[in-house]
C-alpha positions, 0 to 999 in steps of 0.5 A: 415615480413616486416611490423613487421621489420618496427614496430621493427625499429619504436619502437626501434626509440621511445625508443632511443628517450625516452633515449635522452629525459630522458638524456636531463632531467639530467646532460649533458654530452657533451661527448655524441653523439646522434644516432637513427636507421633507417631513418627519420626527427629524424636524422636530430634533432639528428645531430643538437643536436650533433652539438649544444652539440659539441659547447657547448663542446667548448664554456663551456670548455673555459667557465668554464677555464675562470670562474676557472681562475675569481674564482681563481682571485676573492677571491685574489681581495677580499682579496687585497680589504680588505687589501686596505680597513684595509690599508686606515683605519689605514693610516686615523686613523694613519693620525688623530693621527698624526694630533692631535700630530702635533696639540698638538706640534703646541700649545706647540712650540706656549707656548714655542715661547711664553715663549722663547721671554719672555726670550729673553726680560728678557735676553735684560734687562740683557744685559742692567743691565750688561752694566750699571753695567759695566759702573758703575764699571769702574767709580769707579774703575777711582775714586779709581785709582784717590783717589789712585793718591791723597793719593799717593800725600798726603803720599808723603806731610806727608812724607815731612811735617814729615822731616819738622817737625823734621827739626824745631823740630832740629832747637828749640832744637838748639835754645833751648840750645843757649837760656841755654848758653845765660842764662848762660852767661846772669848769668856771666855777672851779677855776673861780672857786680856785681863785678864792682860795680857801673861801671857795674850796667848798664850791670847788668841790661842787663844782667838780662833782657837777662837772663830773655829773655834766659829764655823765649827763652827756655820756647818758645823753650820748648813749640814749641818743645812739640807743634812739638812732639805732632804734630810728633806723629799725622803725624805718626798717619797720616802716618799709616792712610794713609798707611791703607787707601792706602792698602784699596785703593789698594785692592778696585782697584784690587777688582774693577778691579776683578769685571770689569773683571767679569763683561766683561767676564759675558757680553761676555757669555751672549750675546753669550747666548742671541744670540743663544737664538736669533737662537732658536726662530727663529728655534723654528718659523719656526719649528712651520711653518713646524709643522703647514704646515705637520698639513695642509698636514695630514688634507688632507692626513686624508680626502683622507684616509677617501674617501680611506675607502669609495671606499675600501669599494665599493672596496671590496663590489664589489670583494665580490659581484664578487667572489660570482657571479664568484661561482654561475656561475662556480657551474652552469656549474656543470650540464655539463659532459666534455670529460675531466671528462670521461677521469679521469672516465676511470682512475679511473676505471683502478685503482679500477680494479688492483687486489691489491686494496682490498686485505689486508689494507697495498697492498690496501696503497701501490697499491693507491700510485702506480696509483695514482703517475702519475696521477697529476689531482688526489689530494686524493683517498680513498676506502670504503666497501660495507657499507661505512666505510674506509678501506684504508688510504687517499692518497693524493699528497704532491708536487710531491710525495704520502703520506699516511694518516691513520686518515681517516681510519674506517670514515663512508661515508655511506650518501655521495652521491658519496658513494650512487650512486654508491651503488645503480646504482652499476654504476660510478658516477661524482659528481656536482662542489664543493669547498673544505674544506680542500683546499678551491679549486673547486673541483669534485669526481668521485666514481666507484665500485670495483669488486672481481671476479664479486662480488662488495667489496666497492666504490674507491673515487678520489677528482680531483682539477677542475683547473688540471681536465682541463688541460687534 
């Protein structure tokens, strides 16, 4: 009896063995605690496996918080990276073209320094034809003022020289009429020296030489007081002449006068004008100094920004290389179970066992919503018949409430393999870490059967966000 009692435990021993082994061959589940009947050196392995699987439990928990917060972490740094790098880009691109601009706007300011200081010399040569014009302009208007003094003078002289004239012109004309009464009495005379005889033949003979000289008295008288008209009628011309010339002389000096006005007002705006042409050159040579200076700078900025490229780009690589390895490493802890997984595995097998789920497609919607509301590390459920096909909407959480979603209904997930699984084990089923399409999250199903009066009806599937499951 008791050697059979011995087989028994030895063979019992094998076999629990055989189980370990066959476990150790799969997915670890961290959860789990070894124990083999009886006594022996087995117990000892037994318990060292237990304490190696307790510290694994530890140290991949805080392995795999560390690798979801890495791959959390790392896609943003990969996104930042990228920014940086399209930023250093378009900073160097945006530094080259403002260089070229800068370069463009050196060579034209350099044209218009250029064609400004050409300006400048013409405005100088203005200036200096402007003075001389003015000096010449006050010459003449000194001459025409002189020339209006000397023909004030000589209208003044032909005024005079014209009483004058007619003062002699009255003198001849009395002259004239003396020269007619003496020759009158030159004709009495003789008539009466003719009367005596021979005692007045010699009077006689004086009287007819003062007659003869009475005679040409007026014929002098005559000529000189023709000679005076004709010479009364040139002053008169003279006088007008003169007047002409005056009015001719007194408009050129106002004229000359106008002109210089002018040409003062014209030289006092031009050299306002030439010195702020002055102003704009040497604004214009220190722009072009700024100008050249900020060029200096962007050429810099342009380099810098090119070297930003390159360690952007490493920059990025290297986010690219870590969120990949950061994946990798997180994905490869998938072959571990942890406690949390079996806590959200009892879940939702409380869920698939609530009478409800199943029953018709509006109480198996409503009943998911119930379960599902506390439940905060569940992110989508959904139930399927025995061959797969939906029967139920997605039920997914948005904020802090449930939605429906009934799009899903009638999808045929007969070839996943957390619908599988189940199908075949009629067992529940954890799947292995995936990132999500929907939510590009990490995340896990865990898939269970759902039994009606002990007959199998179809599979519950629950999608928990990876971050939330170890936060349980």
């Amino acid at each position: 009896m008791f050697s059979f009692f011995k087989s028994a435990t030895s063979a019992n021993r094998a076999e629990k063995a055989l189980q370990i082994k066959t476990s150790l061959t799969t997915r670890w589940d961290l959860n789990a605690t070894f124990v083999l009947p009886g006594e022996g050196p087995g117990n000892f392995l037994a318990d060292a496996l237990n304490q190696i699987f307790g510290r694994l439990n530890a140290f991949i928990g805080k392995l795999t918080r560390k690798s979801i917060e890495m791959a959390t972490v790392a896609p943003l740094t990969l996104a930042i990276s990228q920014k940086v790098q399209q930023s250093a880009q378009s900073v160097s691109q945006g530094a080259e073209q403002i260089e070229a601009t800068c370069r463009t706007l050196v060579q034209g300011i350099s044209k218009s320094s250029e064609s400004a200081n050409q300006a400048l010399a013409q405005s100088a040569s203005i200036v200096t034809e402007i003075s001389h014009a003015h000096g010449l302009t006050d010459q003449a208007l000194q001459r025409m003022q002189t020339m209006e003094t000397d023909v004030i003078q000589l209208s003044s002289a032909i005024t005079v020289l014209d009483q004058k004239s007619r003062s002699i012109g009255s003198i001849i004309e009395f002259i004239s009429n003396i020269a007619d009464n003496t020759g009158l009495l030159s004709l009495n005379a003789f008539i009466e020296a003719a009367r005596a005889g021979a005692h007045g033949s010699g009077f006689g003979v004086i009287a007819h030489e003062i007659r003869q000289l009475s005679q040409e008295t007026a014929r002098a008288a005559q000529e000189v007081k023709d000679s005076l008209s004709t010479i009364s009628e040139l002053i008169q011309e003279t006088v007008a002449a003169v007047a002409s010339v005056r009015e001719c002389v007194d408009s050129g000096v106002r004229v000359n006068q106008d002109a210089s006005g002018a040409l003062e007002k014209v030289s006092r705006e031009h050299q306002r004008f030439h010195l702020h042409l002055e102003s704009v050159i040497s604004n214009v040579s220190d722009q072009k100094t700024a100008v050249d200076r900020v060029a200096g700078d962007l050429t810099g900025m342009t380099a810098i920004g090119k070297e930003g490229i390159k360690d952007s780009k490493k920059l990025a690589d290297l986010a690219e290389t870590i969120k990949a390895l950061t994946e990798e490493q997180l994905l490869a802890t998938g072959i571990f179970i942890l406690p949390q997984y079996r806590k959200v595995e009892a879940e939702v097998q409380t869920m698939a066992a609530d009478a409800e789920i199943g029953a018709t497609s509006d109480k198996t919607d409503r009943a998911l919503q119930r379960r599902m509301q506390p439940l905060s590390f569940l992110e989508l459920v959904y139930l399927t018949d025995t061959d797969g096909i939906q029967v139920s909407s997605n039920i997914f959480r948005k904020e802090q409430q449930t939605v429906c979603d009934t799009k899903a209904k009638g999808k045929n997930w007969n070839r996943k393999e957390w619908f599988k699984k189940v199908k075949e084990t009629r067992e529940s089923y954890i799947s292995e870490i995936y990132r999500s399409e929907a939510t590009n999250s990490f995340c896990l199903t865990i898939s269970v059967p759902v039994y009606r009066q002990s007959q199998w009806v179809g599979v519950l599937g629950a999608d928990i966000n990876f971050e939330d499951l170890l936060n349980i």
